[in-house]
C-alpha positions as CSV (number, residue, x, y, z in Angstrom):
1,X,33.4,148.0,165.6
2,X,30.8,150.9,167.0
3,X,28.0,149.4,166.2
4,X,26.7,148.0,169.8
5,X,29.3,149.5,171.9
6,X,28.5,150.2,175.2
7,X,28.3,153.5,176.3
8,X,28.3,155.2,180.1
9,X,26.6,157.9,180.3
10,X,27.4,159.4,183.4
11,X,25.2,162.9,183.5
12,X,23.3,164.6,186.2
13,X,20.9,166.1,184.8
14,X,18.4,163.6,183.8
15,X,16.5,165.6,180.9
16,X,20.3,165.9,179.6
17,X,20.7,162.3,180.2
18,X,17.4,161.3,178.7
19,X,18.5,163.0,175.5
20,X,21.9,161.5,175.4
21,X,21.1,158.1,175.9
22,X,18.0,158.4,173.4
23,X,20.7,159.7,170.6
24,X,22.9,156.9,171.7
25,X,19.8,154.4,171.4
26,X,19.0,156.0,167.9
27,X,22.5,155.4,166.8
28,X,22.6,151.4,167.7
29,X,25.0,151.9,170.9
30,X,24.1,150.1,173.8
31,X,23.6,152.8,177.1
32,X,24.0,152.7,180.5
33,X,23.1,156.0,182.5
34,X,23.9,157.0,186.0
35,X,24.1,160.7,187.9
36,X,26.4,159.0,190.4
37,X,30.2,159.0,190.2
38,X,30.5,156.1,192.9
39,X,27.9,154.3,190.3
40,X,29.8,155.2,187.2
41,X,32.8,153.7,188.6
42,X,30.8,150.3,189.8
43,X,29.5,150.0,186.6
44,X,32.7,150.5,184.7
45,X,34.6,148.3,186.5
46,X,32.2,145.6,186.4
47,X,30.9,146.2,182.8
48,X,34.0,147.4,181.2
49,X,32.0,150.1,178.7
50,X,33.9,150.9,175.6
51,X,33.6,154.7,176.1
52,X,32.9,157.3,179.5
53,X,30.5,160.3,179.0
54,X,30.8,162.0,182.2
55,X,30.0,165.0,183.4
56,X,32.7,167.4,185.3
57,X,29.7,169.0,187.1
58,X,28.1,165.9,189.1
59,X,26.7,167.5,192.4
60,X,27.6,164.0,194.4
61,X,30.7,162.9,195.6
62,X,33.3,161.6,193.7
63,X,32.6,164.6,191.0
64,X,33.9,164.7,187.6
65,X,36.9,165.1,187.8
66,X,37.3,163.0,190.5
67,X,35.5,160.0,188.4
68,X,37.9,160.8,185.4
69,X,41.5,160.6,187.8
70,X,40.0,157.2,188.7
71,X,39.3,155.2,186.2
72,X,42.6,156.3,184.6
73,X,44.7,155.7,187.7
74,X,42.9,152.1,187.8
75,X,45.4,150.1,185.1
76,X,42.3,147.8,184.3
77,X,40.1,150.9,183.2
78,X,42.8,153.4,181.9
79,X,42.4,152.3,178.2
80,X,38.8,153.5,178.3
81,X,37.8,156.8,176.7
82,X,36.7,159.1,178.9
83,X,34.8,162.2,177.0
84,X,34.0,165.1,179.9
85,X,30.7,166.7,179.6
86,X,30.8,170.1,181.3
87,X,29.4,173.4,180.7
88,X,32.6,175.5,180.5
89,X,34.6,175.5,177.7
90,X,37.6,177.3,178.7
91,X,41.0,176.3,177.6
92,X,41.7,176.2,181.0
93,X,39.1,173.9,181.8
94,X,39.8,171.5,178.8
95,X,43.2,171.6,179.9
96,X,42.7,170.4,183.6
97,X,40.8,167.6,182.1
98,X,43.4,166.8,179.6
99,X,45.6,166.8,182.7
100,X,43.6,164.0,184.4
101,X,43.2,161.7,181.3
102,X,40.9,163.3,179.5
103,X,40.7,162.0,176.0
104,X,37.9,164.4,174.8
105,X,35.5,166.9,175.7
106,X,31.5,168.0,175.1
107,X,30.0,171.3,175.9
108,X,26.8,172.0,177.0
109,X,24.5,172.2,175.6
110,X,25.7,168.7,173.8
111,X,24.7,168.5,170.1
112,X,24.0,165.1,168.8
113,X,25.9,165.0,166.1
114,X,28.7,166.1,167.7
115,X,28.3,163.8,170.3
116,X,27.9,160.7,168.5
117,X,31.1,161.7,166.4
118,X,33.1,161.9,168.8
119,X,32.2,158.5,170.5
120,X,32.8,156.9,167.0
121,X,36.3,158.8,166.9
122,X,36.7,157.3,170.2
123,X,36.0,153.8,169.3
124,X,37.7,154.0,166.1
125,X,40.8,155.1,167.2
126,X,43.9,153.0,167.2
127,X,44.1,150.9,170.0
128,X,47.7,152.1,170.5
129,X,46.3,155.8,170.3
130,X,43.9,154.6,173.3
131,X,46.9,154.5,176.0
132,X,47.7,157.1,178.6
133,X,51.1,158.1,178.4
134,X,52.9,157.0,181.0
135,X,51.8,158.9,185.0
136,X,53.2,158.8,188.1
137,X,51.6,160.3,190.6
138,X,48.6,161.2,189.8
139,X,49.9,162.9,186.5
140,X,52.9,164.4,188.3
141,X,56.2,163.3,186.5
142,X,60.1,163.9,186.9
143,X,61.7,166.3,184.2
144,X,63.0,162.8,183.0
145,X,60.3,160.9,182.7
146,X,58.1,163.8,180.8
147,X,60.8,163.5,178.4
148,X,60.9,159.5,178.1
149,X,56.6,159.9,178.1
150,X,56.5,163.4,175.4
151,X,59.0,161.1,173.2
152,X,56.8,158.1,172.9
153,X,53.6,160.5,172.4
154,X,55.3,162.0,169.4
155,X,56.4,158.9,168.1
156,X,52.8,158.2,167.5
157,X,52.1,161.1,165.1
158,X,50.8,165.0,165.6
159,X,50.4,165.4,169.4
160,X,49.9,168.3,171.4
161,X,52.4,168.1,174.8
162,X,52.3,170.9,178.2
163,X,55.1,171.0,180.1
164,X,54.2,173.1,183.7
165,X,56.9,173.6,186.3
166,X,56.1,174.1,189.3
167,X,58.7,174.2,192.5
């Protein structure tokens, strides 16, 4: 089911981009590349790509994050994977974009290898395995509903859940 998939590379820098989408060529995927978030979102709404490369550090407005918070707030493009790109590799950082939908992440500088795995995890996984837990708000949920969301997660198998309190 890879084979042919089409891929959004949303990068800004183009040498970066170039390499990506040649390693995506190389690997039989088809590629569209912008450096624009309000482009990436055009595109993904009107070509429905099977998976999102997209880079946290886009210098235009929306940014990465923004992009990511998005798509997965938009129920018609939630179930698409959305890999962020981004030269930090902090815990912290992963976990922000976790916290926005996040389904993977690349560091700079990307390795093709490891890039091309994980968009085949991505396109191989489960369809059920491709649903955001349940949000409201933006990813901001009740005590309650955490609970309901964390239980259906871990129905699924191994899962990693945060739980942060704030007042």
């Amino acid at each position: 089911p890879a084979v042919g998939a089409h891929v959004l590379v949303v990068i800004g820098d183009r040498d970066l981009a170039s390499r990506m989408t040649d390693d995506l060529h190389g690997a039989a995927y088809r590629v569209t590349s912008t450096g624009s978030g309000q482009r990436a979102l055009a595109v993904a709404r009107s070509d429905r790509p099977a998976v999102v490369l997209l880079d946290v550090d886009l210098v235009d407005e929306p940014d990465g994050h923004a992009v990511c918070r998005r798509l997965k707030s938009d129920p018609a493009l939630a179930d698409i994977p959305v890999v962020l790109v981004a030269s930090h590799a902090s815990t912290v950082d992963r976990m922000a974009g976790f916290a926005l939908g996040a389904d993977d992440y690349l560091t700079k500088p990307v390795q093709a290898v490891e890039m091309l795995l994980r968009v085949r995890w991505m396109l191989m996984r489960p369809k059920g395995d491709r649903q955001p837990p349940p949000r409201a708000g933006g990813g901001l949920m009740t005590s309650d509903a955490f609970v309901a969301a964390a239980r259906d997660v871990l129905r699924m198998g191994p899962a990693a859940l945060g739980l942060i309190r704030v007042a």
